[in-house]
N, C-alpha and C positions, 0 to 999 in steps of 0.2 A: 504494500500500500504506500511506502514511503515513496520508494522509486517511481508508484504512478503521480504523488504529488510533486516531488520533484520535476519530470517532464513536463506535468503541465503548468507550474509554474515558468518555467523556459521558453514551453510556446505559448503561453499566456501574454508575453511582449508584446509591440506591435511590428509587425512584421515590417521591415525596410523595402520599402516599395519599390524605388528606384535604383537597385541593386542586386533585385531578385525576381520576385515577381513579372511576370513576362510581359503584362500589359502597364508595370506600372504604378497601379493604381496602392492608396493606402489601404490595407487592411488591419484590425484588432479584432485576433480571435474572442470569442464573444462566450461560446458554451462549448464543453464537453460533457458529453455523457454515452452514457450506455442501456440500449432499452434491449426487452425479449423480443423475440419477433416469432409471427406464426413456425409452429415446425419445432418450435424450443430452441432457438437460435438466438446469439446474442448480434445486436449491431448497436457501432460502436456513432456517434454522430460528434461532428463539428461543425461550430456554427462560427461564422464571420462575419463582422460587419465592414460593407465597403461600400463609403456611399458613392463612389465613383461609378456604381449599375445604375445610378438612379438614371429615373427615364426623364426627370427634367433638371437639365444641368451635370448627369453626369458623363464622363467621359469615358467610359468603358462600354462597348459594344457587346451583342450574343456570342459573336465567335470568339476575341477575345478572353471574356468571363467563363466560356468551356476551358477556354485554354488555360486560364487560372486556375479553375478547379482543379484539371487534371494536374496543377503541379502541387496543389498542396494536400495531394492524395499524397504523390511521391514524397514531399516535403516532411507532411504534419503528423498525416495518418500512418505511414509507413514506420516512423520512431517509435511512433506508440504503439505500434502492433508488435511492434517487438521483444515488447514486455509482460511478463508471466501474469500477473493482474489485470492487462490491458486488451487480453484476447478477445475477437469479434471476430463473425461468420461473412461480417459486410461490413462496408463505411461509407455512412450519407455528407457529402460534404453541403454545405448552404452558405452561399454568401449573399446577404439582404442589404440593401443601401439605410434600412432603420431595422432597430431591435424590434423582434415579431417572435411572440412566444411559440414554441413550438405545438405546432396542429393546430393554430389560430392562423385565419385566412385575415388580411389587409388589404382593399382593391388598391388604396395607394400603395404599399410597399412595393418594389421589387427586387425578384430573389430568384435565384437560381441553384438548381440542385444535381448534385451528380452522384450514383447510385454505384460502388465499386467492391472489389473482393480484392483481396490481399494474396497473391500468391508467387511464390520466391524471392519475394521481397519489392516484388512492382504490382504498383495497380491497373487492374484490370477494370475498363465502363463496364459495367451492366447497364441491361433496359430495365425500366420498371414501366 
């Protein structure tokens, strides 16, 4: 348990935009957790805030914001899946331009989601 507080204190930061991230844009990871999912399976979710999706004013595109995703699968979720306490079946990544609780819908928010499985140590999209 320590070692999962430690990580996520680390990537708890705000991520350095302009020296990693592909599009850019600011991010601060916002939530981590872990839910059950049908089947008895665990998934593992991270949520971002990045108001650079926003649809007014911000400057991050659809293609883009996929492309962020997929990196903070490799980035975020990949460390933590590394760890004995931190195991997950899947990892939902979300990054919303405002804080939107999870399973609560906002017509103004926008937010995007990427749906992936962890295996040899690269992420994998899935469809949902």
């Amino acid at each position: 348990m320590i070692r999962v507080a430690a990580l996520l204190l680390a990537v708890a930061t705000p991520v350095v935009a302009q020296e990693t991230i592909p599009s850019g844009q600011a991010l601060v990871l916002w939530e981590v957790m872990w839910e059950r999912i049908e089947g008895g399976g665990t998934q593992a979710v991270l949520r971002f805030i990045a108001p650079g999706v926003a649809r007014e004013g911000g400057t991050v595109g659809p293609e883009a914001a996929l492309t962020d995703l997929d990196w903070l699968c490799a980035t975020h979720a990949v460390p933590l899946s590394r760890l004995p306490a931190a195991r997950a079946d899947s990892v939902v990544i979300t990054m919303m331009d405002r804080p939107v609780p999870r399973g609560v819908t906002d017509p103004d928010a926008t937010q995007y989601f990427g749906l992936y499985t962890i295996e040899n140590g690269e992420c994998s999209p899935e469809d949902y």
